[in-house]
SEMARTOR-230192 format. One record per atom (N, C-alpha, C, O): x, y, z; atom name. Coordinates in nm, 2 decimals. Last residue first. Example, Ala and Ser with C-alpha at 12.3 -4.5 7.8 and 13.67 -1.06 7.14 Angstrom:
BEGIN
[[1.28,-0.22,0.71],"N"]
[[1.37,-0.11,0.71],"CA"]
[[1.29,0.00,0.79],"C"]
[[1.34,0.11,0.80],"O"]
[[1.32,-0.57,0.78],"N"]
[[1.23,-0.45,0.78],"CA"]
[[1.32,-0.33,0.78],"C"]
[[1.42,-0.33,0.85],"O"]
This chain:
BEGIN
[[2.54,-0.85,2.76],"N"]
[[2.66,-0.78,2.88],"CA"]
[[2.79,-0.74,2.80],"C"]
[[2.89,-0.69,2.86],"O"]
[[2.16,-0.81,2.71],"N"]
[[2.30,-0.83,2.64],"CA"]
[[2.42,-0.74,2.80],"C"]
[[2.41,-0.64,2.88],"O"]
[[1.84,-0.87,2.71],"N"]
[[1.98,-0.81,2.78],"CA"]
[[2.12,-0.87,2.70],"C"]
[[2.13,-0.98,2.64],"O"]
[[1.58,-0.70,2.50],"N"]
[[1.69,-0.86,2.48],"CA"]
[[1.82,-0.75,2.59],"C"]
[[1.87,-0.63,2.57],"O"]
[[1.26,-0.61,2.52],"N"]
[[1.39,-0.59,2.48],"CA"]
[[1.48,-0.70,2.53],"C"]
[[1.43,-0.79,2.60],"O"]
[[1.01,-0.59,2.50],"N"]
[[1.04,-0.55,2.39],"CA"]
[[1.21,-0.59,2.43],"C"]
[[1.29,-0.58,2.34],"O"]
[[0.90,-0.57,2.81],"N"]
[[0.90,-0.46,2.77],"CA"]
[[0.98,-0.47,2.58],"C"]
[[0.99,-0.36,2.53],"O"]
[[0.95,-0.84,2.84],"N"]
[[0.81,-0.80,2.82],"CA"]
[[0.82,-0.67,2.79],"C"]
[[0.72,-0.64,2.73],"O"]
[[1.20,-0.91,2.84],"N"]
[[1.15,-0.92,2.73],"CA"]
[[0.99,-0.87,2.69],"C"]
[[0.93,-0.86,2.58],"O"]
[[1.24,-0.84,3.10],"N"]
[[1.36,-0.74,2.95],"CA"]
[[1.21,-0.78,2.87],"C"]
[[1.13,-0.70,2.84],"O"]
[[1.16,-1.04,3.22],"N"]
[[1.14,-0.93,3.23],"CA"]
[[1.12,-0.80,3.16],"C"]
[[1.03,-0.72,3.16],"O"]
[[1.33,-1.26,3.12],"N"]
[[1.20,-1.25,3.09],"CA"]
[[1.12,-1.11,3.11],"C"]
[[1.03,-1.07,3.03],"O"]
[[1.55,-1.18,3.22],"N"]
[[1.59,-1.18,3.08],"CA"]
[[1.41,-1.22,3.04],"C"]
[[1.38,-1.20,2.93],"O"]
[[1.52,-1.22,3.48],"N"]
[[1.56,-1.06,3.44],"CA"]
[[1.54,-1.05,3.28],"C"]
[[1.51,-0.94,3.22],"O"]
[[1.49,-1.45,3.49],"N"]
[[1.42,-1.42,3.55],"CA"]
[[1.42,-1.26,3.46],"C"]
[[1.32,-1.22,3.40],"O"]
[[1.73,-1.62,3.40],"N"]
[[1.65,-1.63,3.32],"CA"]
[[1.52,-1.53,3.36],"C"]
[[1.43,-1.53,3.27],"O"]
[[2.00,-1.37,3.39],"N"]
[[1.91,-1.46,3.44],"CA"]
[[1.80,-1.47,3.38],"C"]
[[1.75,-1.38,3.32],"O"]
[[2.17,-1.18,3.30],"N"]
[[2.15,-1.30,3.23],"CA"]
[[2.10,-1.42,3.25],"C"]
[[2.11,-1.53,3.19],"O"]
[[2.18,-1.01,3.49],"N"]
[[2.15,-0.93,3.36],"CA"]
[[2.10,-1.10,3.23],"C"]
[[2.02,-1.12,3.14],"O"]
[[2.33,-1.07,3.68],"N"]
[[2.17,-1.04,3.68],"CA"]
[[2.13,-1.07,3.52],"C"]
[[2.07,-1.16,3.46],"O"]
[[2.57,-1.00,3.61],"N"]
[[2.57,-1.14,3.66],"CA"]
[[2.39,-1.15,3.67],"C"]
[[2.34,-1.27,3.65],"O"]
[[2.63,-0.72,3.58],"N"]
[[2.68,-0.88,3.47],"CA"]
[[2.58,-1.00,3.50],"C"]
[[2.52,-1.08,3.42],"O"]
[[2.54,-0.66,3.83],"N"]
[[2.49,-0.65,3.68],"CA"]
[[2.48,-0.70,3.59],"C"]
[[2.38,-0.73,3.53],"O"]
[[2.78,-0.77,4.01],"N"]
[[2.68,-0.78,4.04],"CA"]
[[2.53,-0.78,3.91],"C"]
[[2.45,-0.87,3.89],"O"]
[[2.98,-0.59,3.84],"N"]
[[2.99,-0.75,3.87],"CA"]
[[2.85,-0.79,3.88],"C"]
[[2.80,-0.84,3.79],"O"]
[[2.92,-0.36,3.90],"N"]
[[2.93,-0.42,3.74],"CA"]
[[2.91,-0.53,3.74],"C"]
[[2.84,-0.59,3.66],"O"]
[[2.94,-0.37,4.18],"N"]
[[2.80,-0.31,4.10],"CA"]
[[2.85,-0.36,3.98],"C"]
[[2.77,-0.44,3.96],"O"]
[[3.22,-0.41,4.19],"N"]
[[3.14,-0.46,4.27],"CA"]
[[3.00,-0.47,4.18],"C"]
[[2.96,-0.58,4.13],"O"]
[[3.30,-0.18,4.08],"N"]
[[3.35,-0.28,4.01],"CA"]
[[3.27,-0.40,4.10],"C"]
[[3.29,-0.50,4.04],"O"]
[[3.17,0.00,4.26],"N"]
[[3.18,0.02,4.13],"CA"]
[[3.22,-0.10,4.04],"C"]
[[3.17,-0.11,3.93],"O"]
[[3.32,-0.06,4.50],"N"]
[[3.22,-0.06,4.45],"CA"]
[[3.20,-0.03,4.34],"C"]
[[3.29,-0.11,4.34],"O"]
[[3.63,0.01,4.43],"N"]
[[3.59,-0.10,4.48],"CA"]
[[3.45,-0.10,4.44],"C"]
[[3.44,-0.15,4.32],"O"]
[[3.62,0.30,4.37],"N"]
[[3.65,0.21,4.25],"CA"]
[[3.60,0.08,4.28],"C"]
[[3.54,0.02,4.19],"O"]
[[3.35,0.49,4.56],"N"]
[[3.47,0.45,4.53],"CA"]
[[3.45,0.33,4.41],"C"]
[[3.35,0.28,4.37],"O"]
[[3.18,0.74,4.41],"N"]
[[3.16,0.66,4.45],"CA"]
[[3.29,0.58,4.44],"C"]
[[3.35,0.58,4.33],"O"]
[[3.18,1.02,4.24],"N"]
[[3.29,1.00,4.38],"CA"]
[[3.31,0.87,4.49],"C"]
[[3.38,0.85,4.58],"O"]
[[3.05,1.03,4.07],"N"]
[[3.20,0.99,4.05],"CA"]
[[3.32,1.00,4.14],"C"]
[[3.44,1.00,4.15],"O"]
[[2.75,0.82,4.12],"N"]
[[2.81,0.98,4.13],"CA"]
[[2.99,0.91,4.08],"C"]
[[3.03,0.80,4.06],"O"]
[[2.67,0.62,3.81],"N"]
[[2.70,0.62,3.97],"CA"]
[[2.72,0.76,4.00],"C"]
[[2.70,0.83,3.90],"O"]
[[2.41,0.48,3.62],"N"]
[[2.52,0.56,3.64],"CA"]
[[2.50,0.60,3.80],"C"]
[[2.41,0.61,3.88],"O"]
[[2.32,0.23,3.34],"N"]
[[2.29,0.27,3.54],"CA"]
[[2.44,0.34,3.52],"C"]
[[2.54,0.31,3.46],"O"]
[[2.13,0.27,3.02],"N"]
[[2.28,0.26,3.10],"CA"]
[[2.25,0.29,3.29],"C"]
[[2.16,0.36,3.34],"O"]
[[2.00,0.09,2.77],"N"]
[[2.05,0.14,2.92],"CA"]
[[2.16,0.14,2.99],"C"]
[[2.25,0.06,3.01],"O"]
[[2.02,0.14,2.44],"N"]
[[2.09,0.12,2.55],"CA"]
[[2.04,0.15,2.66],"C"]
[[2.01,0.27,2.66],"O"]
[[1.84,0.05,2.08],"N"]
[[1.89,0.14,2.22],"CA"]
[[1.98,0.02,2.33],"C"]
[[2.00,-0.10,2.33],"O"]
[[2.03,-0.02,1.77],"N"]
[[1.99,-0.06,1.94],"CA"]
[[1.95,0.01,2.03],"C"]
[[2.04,0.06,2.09],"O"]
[[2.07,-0.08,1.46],"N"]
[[1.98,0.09,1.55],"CA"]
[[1.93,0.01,1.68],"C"]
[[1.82,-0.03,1.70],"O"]
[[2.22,-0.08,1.22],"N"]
[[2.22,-0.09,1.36],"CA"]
[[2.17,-0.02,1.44],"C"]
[[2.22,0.08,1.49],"O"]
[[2.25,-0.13,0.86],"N"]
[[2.19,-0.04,0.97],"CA"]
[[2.19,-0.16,1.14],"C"]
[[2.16,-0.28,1.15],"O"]
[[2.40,-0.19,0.65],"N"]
[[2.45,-0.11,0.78],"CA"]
[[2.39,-0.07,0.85],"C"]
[[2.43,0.02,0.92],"O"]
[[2.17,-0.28,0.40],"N"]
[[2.30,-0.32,0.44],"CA"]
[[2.32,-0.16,0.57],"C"]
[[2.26,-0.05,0.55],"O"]
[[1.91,-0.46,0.36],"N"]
[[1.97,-0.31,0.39],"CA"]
[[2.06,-0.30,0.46],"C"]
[[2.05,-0.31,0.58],"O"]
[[1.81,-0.74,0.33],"N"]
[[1.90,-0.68,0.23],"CA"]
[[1.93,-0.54,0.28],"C"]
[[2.03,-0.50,0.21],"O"]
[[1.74,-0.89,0.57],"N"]
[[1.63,-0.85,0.47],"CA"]
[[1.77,-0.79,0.34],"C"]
[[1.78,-0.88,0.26],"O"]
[[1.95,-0.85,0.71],"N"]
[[1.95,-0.97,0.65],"CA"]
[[1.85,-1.00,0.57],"C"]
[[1.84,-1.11,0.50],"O"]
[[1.96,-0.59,0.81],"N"]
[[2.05,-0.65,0.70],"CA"]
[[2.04,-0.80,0.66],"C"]
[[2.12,-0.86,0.59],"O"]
[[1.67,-0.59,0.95],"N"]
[[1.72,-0.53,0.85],"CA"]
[[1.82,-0.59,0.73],"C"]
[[1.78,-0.63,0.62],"O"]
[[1.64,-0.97,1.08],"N"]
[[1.70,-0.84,1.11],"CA"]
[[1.71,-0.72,0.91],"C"]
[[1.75,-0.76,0.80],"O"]
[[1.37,-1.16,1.09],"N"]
[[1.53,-1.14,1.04],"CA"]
[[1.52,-1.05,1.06],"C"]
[[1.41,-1.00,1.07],"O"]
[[1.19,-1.30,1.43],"N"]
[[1.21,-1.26,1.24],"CA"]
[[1.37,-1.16,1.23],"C"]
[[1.45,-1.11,1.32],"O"]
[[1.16,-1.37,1.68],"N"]
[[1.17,-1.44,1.55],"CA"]
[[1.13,-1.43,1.40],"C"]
[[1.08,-1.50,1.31],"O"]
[[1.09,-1.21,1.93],"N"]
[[1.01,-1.19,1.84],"CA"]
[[1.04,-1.30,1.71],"C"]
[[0.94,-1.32,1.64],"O"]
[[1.29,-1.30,2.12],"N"]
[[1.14,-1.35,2.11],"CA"]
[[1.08,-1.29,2.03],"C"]
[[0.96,-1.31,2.06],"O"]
[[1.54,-1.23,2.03],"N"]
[[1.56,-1.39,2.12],"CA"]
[[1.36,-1.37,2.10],"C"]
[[1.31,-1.48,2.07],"O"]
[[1.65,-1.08,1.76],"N"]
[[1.59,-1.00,1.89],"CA"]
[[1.55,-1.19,1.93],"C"]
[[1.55,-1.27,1.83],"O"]
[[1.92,-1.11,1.56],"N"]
[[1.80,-1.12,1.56],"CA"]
[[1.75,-1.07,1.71],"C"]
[[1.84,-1.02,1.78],"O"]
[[2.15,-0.79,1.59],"N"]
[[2.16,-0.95,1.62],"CA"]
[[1.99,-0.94,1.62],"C"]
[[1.92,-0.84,1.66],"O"]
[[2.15,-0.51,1.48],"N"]
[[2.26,-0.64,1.44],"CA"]
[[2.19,-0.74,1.43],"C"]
[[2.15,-0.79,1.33],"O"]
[[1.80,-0.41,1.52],"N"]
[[1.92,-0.45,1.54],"CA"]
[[2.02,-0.53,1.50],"C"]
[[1.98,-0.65,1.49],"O"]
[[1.56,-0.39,1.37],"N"]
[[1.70,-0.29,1.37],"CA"]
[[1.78,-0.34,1.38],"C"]
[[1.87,-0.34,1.29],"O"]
[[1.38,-0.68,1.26],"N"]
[[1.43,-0.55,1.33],"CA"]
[[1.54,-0.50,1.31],"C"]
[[1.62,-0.56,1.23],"O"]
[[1.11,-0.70,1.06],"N"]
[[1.26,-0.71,1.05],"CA"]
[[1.26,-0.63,1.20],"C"]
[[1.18,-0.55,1.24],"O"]
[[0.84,-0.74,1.03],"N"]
[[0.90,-0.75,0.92],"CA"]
[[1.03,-0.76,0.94],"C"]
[[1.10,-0.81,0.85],"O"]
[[0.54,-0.81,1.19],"N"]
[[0.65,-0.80,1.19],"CA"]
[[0.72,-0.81,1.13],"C"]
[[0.73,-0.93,1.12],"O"]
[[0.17,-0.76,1.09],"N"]
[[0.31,-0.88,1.07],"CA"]
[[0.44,-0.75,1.12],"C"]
[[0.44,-0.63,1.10],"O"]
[[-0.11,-0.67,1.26],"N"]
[[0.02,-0.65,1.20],"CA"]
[[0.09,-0.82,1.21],"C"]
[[0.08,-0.92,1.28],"O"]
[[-0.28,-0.87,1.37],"N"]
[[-0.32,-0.74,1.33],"CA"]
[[-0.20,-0.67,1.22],"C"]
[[-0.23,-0.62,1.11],"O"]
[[-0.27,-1.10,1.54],"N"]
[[-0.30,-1.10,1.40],"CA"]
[[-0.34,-0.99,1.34],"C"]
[[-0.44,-0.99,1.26],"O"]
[[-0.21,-1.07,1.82],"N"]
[[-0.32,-1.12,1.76],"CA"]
[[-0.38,-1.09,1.61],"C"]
[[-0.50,-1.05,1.58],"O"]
[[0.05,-1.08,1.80],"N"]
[[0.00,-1.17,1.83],"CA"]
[[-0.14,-1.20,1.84],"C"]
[[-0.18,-1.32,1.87],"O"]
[[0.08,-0.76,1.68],"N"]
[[0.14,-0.92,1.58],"CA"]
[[0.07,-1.02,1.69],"C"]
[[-0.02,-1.06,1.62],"O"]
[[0.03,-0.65,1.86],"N"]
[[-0.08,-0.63,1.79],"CA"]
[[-0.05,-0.75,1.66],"C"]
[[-0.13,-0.80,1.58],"O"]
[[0.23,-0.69,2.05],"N"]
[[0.05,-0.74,2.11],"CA"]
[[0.00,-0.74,1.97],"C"]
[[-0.08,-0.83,1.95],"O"]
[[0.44,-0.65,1.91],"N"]
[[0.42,-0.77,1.92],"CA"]
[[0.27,-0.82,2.02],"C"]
[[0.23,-0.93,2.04],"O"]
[[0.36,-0.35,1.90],"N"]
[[0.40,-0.43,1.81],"CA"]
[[0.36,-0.60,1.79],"C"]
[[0.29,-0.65,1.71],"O"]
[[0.38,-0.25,2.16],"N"]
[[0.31,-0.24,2.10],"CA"]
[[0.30,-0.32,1.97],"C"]
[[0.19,-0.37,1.97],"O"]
[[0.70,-0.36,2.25],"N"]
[[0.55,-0.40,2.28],"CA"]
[[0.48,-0.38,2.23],"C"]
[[0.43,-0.48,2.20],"O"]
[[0.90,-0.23,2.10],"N"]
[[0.84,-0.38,2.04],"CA"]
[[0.73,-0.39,2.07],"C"]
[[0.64,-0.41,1.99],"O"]
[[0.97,0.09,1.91],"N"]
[[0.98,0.03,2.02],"CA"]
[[0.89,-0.12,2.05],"C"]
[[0.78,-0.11,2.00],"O"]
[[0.82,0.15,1.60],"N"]
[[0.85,0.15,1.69],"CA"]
[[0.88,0.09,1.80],"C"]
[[0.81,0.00,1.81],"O"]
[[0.72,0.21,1.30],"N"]
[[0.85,0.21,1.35],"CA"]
[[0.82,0.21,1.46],"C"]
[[0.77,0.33,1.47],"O"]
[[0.52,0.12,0.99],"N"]
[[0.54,0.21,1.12],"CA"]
[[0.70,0.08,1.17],"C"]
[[0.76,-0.03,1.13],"O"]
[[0.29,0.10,0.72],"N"]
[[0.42,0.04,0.77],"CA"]
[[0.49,0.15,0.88],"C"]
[[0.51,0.26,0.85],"O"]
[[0.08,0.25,0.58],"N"]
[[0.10,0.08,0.59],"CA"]
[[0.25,0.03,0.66],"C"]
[[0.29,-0.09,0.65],"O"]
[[-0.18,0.33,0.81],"N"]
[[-0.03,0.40,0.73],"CA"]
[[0.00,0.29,0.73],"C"]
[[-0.02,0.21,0.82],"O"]
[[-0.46,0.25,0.82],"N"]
[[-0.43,0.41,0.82],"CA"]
[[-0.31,0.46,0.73],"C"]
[[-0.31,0.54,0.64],"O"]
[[-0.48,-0.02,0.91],"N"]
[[-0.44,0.04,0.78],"CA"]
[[-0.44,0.19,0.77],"C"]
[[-0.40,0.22,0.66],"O"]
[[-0.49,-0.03,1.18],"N"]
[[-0.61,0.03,1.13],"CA"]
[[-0.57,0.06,1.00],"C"]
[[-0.62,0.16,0.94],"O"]
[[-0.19,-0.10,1.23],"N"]
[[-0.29,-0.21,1.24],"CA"]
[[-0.45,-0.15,1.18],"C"]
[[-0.52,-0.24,1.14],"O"]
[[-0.12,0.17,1.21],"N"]
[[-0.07,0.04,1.08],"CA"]
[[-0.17,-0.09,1.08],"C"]
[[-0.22,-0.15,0.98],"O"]
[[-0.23,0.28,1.40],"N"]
[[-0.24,0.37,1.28],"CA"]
[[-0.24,0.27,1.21],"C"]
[[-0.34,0.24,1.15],"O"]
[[-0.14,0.16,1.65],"N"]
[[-0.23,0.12,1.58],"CA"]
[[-0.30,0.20,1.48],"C"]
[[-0.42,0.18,1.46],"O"]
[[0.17,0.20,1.63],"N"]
[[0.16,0.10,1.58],"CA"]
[[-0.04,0.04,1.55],"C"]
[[-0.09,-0.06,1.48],"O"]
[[0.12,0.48,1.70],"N"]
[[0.17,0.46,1.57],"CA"]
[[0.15,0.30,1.53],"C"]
[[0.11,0.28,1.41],"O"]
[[-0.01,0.42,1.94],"N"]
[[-0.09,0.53,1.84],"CA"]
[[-0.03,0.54,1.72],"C"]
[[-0.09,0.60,1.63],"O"]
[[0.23,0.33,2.07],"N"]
[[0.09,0.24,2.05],"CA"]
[[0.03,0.28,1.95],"C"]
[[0.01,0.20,1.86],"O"]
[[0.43,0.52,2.05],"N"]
[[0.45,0.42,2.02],"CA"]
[[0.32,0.31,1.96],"C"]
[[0.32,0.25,1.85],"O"]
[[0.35,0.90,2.01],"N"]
[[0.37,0.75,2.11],"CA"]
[[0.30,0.62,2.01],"C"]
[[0.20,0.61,1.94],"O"]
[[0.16,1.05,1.82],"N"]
[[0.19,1.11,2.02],"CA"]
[[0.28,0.96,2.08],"C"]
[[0.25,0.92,2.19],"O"]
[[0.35,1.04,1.54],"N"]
[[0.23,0.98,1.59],"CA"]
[[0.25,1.00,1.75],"C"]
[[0.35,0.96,1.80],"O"]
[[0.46,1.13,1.18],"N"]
[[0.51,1.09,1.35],"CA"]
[[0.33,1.08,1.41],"C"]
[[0.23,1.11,1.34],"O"]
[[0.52,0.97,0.93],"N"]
[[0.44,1.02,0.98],"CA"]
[[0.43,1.01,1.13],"C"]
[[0.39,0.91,1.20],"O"]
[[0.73,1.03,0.64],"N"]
[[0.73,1.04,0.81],"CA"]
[[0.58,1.07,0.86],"C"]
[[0.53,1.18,0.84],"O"]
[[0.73,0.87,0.35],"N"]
[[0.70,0.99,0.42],"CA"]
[[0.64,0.96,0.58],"C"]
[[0.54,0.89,0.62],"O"]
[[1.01,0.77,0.17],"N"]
[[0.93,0.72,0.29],"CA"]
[[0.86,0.89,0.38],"C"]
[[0.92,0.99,0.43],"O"]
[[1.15,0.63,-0.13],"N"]
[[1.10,0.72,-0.05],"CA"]
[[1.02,0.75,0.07],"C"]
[[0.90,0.76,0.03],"O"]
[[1.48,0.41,-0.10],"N"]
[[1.31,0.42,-0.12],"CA"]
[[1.31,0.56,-0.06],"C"]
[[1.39,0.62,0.02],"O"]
[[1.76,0.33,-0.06],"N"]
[[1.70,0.40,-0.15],"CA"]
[[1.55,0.38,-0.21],"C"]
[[1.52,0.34,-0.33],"O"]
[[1.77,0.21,0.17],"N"]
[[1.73,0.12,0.10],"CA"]
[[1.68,0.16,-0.03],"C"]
[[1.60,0.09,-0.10],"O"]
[[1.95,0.47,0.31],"N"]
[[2.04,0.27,0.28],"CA"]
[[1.97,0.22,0.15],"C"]
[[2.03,0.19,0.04],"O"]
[[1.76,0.60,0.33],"N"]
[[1.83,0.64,0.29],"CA"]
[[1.93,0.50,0.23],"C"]
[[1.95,0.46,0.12],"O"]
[[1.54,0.48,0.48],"N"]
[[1.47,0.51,0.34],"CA"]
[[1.60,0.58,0.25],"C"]
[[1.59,0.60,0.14],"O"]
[[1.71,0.40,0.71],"N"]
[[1.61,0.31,0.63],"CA"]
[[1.57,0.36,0.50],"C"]
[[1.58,0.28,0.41],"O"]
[[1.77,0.65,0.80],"N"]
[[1.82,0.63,0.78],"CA"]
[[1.84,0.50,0.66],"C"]
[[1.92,0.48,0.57],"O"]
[[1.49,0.72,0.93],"N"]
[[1.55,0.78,0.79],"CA"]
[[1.65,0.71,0.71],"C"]
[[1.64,0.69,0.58],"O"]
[[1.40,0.56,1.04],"N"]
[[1.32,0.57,0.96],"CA"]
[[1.43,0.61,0.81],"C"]
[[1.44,0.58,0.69],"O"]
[[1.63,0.62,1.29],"N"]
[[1.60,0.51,1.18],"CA"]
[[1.50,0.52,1.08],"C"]
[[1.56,0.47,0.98],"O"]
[[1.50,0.88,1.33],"N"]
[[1.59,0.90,1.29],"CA"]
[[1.61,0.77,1.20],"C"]
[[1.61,0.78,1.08],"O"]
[[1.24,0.76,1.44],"N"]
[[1.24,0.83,1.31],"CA"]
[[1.35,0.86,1.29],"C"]
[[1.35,0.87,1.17],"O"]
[[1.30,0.62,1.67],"N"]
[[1.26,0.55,1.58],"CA"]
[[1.26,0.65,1.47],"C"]
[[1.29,0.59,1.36],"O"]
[[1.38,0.81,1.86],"N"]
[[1.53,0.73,1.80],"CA"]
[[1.44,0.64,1.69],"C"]
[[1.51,0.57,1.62],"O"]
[[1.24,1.15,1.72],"N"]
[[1.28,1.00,1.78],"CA"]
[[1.36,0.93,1.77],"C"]
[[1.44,0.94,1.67],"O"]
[[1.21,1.31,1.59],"N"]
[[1.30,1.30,1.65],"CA"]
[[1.35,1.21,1.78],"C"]
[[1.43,1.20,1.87],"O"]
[[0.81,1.29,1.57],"N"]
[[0.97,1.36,1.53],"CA"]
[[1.04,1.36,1.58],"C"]
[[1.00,1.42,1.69],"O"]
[[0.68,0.97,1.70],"N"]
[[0.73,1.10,1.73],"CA"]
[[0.88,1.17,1.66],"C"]
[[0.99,1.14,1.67],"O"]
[[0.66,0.68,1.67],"N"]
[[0.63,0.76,1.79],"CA"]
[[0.68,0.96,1.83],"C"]
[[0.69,1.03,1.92],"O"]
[[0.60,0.64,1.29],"N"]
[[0.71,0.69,1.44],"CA"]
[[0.62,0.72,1.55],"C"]
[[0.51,0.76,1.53],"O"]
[[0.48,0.50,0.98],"N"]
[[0.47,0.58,1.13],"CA"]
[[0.53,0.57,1.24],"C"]
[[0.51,0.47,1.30],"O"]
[[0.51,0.58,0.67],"N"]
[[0.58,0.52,0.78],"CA"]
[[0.52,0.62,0.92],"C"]
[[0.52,0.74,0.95],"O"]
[[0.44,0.56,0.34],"N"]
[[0.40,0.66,0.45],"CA"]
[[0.45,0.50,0.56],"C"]
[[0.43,0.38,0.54],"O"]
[[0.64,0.58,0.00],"N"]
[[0.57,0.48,0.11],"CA"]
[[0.57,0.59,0.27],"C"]
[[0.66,0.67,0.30],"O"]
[[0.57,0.73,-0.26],"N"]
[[0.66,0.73,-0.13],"CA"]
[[0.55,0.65,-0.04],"C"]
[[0.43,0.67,-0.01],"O"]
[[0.44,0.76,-0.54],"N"]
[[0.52,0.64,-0.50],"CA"]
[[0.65,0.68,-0.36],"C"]
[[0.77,0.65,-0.36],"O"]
[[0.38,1.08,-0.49],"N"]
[[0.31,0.98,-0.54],"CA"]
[[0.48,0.86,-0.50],"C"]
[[0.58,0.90,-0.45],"O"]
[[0.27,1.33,-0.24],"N"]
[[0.40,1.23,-0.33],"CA"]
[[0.36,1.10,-0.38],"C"]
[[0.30,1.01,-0.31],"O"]
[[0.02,1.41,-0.16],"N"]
[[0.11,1.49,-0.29],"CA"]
[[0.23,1.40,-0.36],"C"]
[[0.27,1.39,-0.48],"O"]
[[0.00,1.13,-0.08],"N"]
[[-0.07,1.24,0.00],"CA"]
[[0.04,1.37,-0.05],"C"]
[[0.13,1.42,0.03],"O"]
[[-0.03,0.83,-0.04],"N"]
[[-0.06,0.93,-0.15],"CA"]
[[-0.09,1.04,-0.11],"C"]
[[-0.21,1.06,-0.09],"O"]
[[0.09,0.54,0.04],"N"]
[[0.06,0.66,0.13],"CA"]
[[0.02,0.77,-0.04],"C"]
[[0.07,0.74,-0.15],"O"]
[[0.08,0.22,-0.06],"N"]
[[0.15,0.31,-0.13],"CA"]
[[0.03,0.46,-0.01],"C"]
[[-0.09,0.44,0.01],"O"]
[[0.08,-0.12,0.00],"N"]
[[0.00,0.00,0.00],"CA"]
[[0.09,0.12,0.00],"C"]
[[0.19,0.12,0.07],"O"]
């Protein structure tokens, strides 16, 4: 389905919002995959992914949960993700393995200390992190919000 709204053959894509870390990928996607893609930002993640599921706009961008509620009950298909590495619960190919070569678009958390906290702790707390981070408890957790821990 083709978006027609003065630009003829530009595919309409929906974001959680101009300047997002999902529209910046947008861009970057319509730039790698030399297609034309018209931005349609949307108040948040849900309200873009159910623009796509209401056929509204045939293809959106955002963060997983919304996404994968509306893929599990057969509303949208999931088509690829951003990241490098396949994502461990959604099970579909990545960008570059659809064919668009370089794109990497992960977010990160990060936990930050003051910088007066001593080195001993500090390397204590990494440890401690590491070691969470790849439980099966924590890594179920991660995953209800959309996301895969990595150390």
């Amino acid at each position: 389905m083709w978006l027609r709204v003065g630009k003829p053959e530009t595919l309409g894509i929906s974001s959680p919002g101009t300047g997002t870390f999902n529209h910046v990928t947008i861009e970057q996607l319509g730039l790698k995959a030399g297609i034309k893609l018209l931005h349609v930002p949307y108040r948040g993640g849900a309200p873009a992914a159910t623009a796509v599921a209401a056929g509204d706009i045939p293809l959106g961008s955002s963060q997983s949960p919304p996404w994968c509620r509306l893929s599990s009950r057969d509303r949208v298909r999931v088509l690829a993700v951003t990241t490098s590495k396949r994502s461990s619960f959604i099970g579909v190919e990545t960008l570059q393995e659809e064919g668009v070569p370089d794109i990497d678009a992960s977010n990160w958390v990060g936990m930050f200390a003051p910088k007066t906290v001593p080195k001993p702790i500090i390397e204590k707390l990494h440890d401690e992190i590491q070691r969470i981070l790849v439980t099966a408890d924590i890594r179920g957790l991660f995953a209800v919000g959309g996301a895969d821990t990595t150390r």
